[in-house]
C-alpha positions, 0 to 999 in steps of 0.5 A, spaced: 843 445 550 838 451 550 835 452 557 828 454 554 827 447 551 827 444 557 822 450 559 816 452 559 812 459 560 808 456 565 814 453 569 817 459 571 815 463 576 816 470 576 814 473 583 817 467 588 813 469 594 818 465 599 825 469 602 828 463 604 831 457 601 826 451 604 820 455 602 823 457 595 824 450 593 818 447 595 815 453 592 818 452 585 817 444 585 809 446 586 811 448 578 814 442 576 809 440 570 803 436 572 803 429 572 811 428 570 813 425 577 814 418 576 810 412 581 809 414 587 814 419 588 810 425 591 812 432 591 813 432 599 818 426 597 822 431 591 822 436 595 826 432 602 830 431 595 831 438 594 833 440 601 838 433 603 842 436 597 842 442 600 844 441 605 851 437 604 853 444 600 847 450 597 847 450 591 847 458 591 851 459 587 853 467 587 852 472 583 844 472 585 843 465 582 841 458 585 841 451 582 838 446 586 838 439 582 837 432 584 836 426 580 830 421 580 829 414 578 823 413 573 824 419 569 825 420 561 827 428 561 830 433 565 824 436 568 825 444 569 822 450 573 824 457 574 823 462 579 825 470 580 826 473 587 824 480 587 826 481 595 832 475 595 832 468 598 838 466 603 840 460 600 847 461 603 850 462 597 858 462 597 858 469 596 853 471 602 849 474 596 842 474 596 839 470 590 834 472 585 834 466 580 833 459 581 833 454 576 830 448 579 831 441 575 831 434 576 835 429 571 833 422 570 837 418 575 844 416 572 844 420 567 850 424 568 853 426 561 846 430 561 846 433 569 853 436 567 850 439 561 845 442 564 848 444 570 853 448 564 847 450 560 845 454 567 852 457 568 854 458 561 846 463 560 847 466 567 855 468 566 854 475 564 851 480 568 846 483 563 841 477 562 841 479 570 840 486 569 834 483 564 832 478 567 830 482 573 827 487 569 822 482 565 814 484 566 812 476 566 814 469 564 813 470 557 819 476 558 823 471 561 821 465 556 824 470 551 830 473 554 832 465 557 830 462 550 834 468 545 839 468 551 841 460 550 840 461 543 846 465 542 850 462 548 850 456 544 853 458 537 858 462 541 866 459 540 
């Protein structure tokens, strides 16, 4: 799976604004793609979402990484949005680290074979710490576009 497929430029978001974990994420789903949500699901009711999972256990993930996930009824794709944080977000990660990458996504609502793919995709792109490094230096959202998209590409034909 490659993370750029599921990503568009406008949906990453290369100067987060928020330092903590409620704002970040109600931040970022601000950027999902308009008119994706299905009926009368607002983005307040996909946020409440976001925060309930989070706090069973945060998806900070360590490394500088977060990946806040949920499902939704009504929905046909995995709706994706990217964030970088220059200053870092507490999300509570397992490491005490601050997180600078949040991948936020949202799988259609029963679809587990696809969320765990997705959650692996994430995981797998962000393993090494030189996409960090590269990452964190990008100038703009097509910089993190291009490395995302090389960076998945090349993840999916490795052994």
């Amino acid at each position: 799976m490659n993370l750029a497929h599921l990503l568009a430029v406008d949906q990453i978001v290369p100067e987060m604004a928020s330092g903590e974990f409620r704002g970040a994420i109600s931040e970022l789903v601000e950027h999902l793609a308009a008119g994706t949500l299905p009926g009368s699901v607002t983005k307040a009711d996909l946020v409440e979402r976001f925060l309930r999972r989070e706090e069973l256990v945060s998806t900070g993930v360590g490394s500088g990484v977060a990946i806040p996930h949920t499902f939704l009824a009504g929905l046909d794709r995995v709706l994706t949005v990217f964030g970088r944080s220059r200053q870092g977000i507490d999300f509570g990660a397992h490491d005490d680290e601050p997180v600078y990458f949040v991948v936020l996504f949202v799988v259609p609502e029963a679809e587990y074979q696809l969320h765990l793919r997705t959650l692996g995709a994430i995981a797998k792109l962000f393993s090494g710490n030189e996409v960090r490094q590269r990452l964190a230096a990008a100038a703009d959202a097509g910089e993190i576009w291009e490395i995302l998209s090389n960076r998945s590409a090349r993840a999916q034909t490795a052994p």
